[in-house]
C-alpha atoms as one frame of an Amber mdcrd trajectory, in Angstrom:
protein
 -10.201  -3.255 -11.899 -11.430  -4.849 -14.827  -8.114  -6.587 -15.616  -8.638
  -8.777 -12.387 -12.053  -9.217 -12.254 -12.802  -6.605  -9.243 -16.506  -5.888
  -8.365 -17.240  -2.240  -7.420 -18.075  -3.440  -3.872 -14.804  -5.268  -3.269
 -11.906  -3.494  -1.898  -8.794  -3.782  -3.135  -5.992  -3.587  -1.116  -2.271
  -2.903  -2.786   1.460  -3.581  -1.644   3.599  -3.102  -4.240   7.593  -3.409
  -4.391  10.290  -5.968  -4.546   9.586  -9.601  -3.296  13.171  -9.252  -0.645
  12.895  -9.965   3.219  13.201  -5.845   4.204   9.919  -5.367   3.017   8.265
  -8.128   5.418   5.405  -9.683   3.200   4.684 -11.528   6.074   3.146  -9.045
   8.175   0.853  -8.140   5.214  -0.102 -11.669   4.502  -0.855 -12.443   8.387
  -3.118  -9.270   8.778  -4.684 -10.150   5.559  -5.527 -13.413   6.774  -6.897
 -12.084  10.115  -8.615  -9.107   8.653 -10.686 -11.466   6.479 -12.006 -13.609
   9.806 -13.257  -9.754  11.231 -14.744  -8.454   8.232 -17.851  -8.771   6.389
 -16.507  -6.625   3.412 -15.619  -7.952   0.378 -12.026  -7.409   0.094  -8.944
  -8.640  -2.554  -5.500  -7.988  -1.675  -2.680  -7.330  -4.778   1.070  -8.377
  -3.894   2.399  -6.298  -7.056   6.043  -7.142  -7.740   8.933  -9.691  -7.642
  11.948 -10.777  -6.643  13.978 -13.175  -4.835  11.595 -13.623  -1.826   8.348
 -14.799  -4.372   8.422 -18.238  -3.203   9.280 -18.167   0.257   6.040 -15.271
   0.364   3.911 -17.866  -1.576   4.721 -20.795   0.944   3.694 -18.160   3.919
   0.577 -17.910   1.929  -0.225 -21.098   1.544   0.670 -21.602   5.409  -1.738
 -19.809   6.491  -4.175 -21.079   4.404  -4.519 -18.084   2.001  -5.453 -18.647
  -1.423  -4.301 -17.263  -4.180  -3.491 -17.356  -7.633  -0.930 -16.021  -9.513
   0.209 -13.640 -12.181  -0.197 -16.574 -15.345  -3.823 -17.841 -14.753  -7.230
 -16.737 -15.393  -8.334 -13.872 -13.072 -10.429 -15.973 -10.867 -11.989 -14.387
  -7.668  -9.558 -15.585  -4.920  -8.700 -13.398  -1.990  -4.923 -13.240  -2.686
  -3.715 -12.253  -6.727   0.672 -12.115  -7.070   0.616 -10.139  -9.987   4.363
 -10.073 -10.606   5.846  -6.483 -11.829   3.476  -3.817 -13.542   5.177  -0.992
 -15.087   1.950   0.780 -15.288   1.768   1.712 -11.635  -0.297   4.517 -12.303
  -3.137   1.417 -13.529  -3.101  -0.112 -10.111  -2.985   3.344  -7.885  -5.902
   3.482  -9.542  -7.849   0.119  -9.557  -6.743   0.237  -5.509  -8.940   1.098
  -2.303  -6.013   0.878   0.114  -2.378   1.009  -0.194  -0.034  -1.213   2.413
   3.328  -1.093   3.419   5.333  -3.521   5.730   8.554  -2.571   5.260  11.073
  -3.813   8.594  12.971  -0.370   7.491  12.746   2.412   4.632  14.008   5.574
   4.166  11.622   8.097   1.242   9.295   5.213  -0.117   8.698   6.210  -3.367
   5.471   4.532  -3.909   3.844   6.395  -0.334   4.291   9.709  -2.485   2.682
   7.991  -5.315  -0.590   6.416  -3.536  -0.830  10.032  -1.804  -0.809  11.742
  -5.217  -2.972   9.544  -6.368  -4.913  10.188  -3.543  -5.093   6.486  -1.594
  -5.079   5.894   2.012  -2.267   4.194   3.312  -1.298   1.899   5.970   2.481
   1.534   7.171   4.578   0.688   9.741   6.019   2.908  11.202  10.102   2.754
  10.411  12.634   4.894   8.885  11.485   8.064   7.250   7.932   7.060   6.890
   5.989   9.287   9.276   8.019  12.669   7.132   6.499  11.266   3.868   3.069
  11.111   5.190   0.644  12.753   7.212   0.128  10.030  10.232  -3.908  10.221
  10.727  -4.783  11.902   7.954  -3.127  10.733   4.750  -1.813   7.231   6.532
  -2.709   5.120   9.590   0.695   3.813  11.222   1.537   0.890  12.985   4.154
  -0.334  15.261   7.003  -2.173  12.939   6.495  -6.267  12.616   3.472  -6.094
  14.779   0.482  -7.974  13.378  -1.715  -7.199  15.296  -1.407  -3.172  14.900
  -1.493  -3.776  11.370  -4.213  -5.614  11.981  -6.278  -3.481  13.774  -5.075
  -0.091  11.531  -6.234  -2.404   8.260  -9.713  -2.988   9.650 -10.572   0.144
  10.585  -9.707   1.713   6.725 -12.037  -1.284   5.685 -14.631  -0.754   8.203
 -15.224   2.729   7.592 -16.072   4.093   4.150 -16.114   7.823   5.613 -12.390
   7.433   6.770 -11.004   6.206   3.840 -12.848   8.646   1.978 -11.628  11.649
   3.994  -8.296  10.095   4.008  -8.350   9.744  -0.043  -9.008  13.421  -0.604
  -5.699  14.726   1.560  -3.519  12.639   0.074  -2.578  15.258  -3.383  -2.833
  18.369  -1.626   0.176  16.893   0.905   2.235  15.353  -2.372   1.345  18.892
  -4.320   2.887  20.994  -1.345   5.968  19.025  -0.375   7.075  16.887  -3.711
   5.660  18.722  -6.340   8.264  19.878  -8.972   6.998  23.213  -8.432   8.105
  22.974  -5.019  11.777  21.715  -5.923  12.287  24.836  -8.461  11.091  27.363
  -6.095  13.494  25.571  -3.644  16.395  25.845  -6.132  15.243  29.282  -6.837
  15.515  30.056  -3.110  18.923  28.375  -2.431  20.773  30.664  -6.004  19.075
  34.057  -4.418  20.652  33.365  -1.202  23.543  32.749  -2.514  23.796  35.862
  -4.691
């Protein structure tokens, strides 16, 4: 949080992957820029990543009248930061109130099982494998795919309301730890050679 100049009352909200169309920065940039009208919070929103999409997501921001800065200049307090890639993923799990995900279609996202170890609430679209990764309610507050105003609404409430994201924050290992642990996959394995013998 220090790196980019985060107060402890601001909340930071994460979406981290590849800058390609699939993953549908627009939706997060949209309910960004209506959460922001709704809220009294203080809130900062991370687009953590690259690729060939970067410019076409910057011109959406700057559409909609969203600004931002980006991953070469000083960490100044604007409500949008493109941070470009960051291998240390673990850093920003951290340094995050709120993980996002927009995706038009995934299968096993990766960084879902990563924000619930790490024990961040999450919201997603609904698509693909999602709602098997997470625990819909609990560890992740889905909305209907491309709809911004879902997004919207599932966005605000996780700001809104400390207590939720709270209880949300503390389900979010215990769900990795029983389904994707290691642990889990040997005992699996383990399973699968008995049976076989």
């Amino acid at each position: 949080r220090t790196r980019y100049n985060l107060d402890n009352d601001e909340i930071a909200i994460s979406i981290i992957g590849r800058l390609v169309p699939v993953k549908n920065h627009a939706l997060f940039l949209q309910g960004l820029k209506n959460v922001k009208t709704r809220t009294n919070k203080k809130i900062r929103a991370f687009i953590v990543g690259d690729g060939e999409s970067r410019e076409t997501i910057r011109q959406k921001a700057r559409d909609l009248n969203i600004p931002y800065i980006n991953e070469h200049q000083e960490s100044n307090k604007e409500l949008l930061t493109f941070t470009s890639w960051i291998k240390e993923i673990d850093e920003v799990l951290a340094g995050s109130d709120i993980i996002a995900l927009t995706y038009f279609n995934e299968g096993t996202p990766v960084s879902l099982i990563e924000a619930q170890a790490a024990n961040k609430p999450i919201v997603s679209t609904n698509t693909g494998g999602i709602e098997n990764i997470v625990i819909p309610g609990q560890t992740a507050l889905l909305c209907k795919n491309n709809d911004p105003d879902d997004f919207e609404r599932q966005l605000l409430l996780l700001i809104e309301d400390d207590a939720l994201r709270l209880s949300m924050s503390l389900r979010g290992w215990e769900h990795v730890k029983e389904k994707y642990h290691y642990t889990r996959l040997v005992d699996d394995m383990y399973e699968l050679y008995k049976g076989l013998l």
